[in-house]
N, C-alpha and C positions, 0 to 999 in steps of 0.2 A: 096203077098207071096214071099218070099225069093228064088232068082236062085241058086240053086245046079250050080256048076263050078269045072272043072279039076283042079286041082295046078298046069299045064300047062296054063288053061287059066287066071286063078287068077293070073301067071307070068306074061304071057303076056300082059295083060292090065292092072298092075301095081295097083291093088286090093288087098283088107284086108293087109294079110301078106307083099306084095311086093309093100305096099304103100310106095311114097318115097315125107319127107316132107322137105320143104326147106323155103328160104327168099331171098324177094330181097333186097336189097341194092345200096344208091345214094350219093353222097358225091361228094365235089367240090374242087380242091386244087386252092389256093390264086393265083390270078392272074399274078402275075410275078414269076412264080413257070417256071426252065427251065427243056426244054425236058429230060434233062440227070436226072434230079432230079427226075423225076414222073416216071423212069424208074427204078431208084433203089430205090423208097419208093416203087412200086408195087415189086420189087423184093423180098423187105424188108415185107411185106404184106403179099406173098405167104409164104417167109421161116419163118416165124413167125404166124401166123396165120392160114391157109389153111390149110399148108401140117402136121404140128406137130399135128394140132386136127385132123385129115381125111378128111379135106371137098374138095370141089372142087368150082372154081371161075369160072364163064362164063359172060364176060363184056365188055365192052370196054370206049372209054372218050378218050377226052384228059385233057380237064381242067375238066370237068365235063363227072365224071364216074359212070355210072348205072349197075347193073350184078346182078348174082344169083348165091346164095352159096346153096349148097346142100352137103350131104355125097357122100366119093368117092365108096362108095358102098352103096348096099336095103337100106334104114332105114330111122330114121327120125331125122333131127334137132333140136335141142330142142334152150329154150331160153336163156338156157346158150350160149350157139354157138351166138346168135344174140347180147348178151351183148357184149362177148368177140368182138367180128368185132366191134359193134359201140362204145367199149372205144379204141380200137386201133386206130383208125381211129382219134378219135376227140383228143388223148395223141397226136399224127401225125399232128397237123394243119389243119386236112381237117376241112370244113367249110360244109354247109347246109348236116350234115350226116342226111339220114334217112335211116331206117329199118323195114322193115313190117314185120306184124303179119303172122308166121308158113298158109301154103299150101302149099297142095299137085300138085305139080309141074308139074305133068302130065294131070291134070284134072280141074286145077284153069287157 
C-alpha cells in the first residue's frame, strides 16, 4: 500500500516531486599535463559546461578526476547533460572519460 506523505516531507527526503537526478563522472588528463593547465581546463569546464546549462560539479583529482554533476536546483539530469560533459571532456584531451547512467543522488 502506498504512504500518504506531506509535501513537507516528500521535500525533505527528496521524493517524487523533489527527486533529484544526476551522474557521475571520471576522466584522466595526460600525464605531463602541468598544474596550471588542469586549472584552467577545470576553469574552462565550469564556464562552459556546468554553469551556462545549470548544473553543479562536486570533485576533485589531480591527474585523475572523479565528481558528480547534478542540477543547481530540484530536478533531474537528463542524457543530454551526460553527452554534453562526456564530448567536452574527450574534444579536451582527457583520456579514460566515463559517465554513468542517471540516479538519484540522494538515494543511489
Amino acid at each position: 500500500m502506498a504512504t500518504q506523505r506531506s509535501r513537507r516531507l516528500r521535500k525533505k527526503l527528496h521524493i517524487d516531486e523533489f527527486q533529484e537526478l544526476g551522474f557521475s563522472v571520471k576522466w584522466t588528463f595526460p600525464d605531463d599535463t602541468a598544474v596550471d593547465v588542469i586549472d584552467a581546463t577545470l576553469d574552462t569546464f565550469i564556464n562552459e559546461v556546468i554553469e551556462p546549462n545549470g548544473l553543479a560539479f562536486d570533485g576533485g583529482g589531480y591527474l585523475q578526476w572523479e565528481g558528480l554533476v547534478c542540477l543547481q536546483k530540484i530536478g533531474h539530469c537528463t542524457d543530454e547533460h551526460r553527452q554534453l560533459v562526456k564530448s567536452w571532456l574527450e574534444q579536451h584531451n582527457m583520456t579514460d572519460v566515463v559517465v554513468s547512467d542517471l540516479f538519484d543522488i540522494w538515494w543511489e
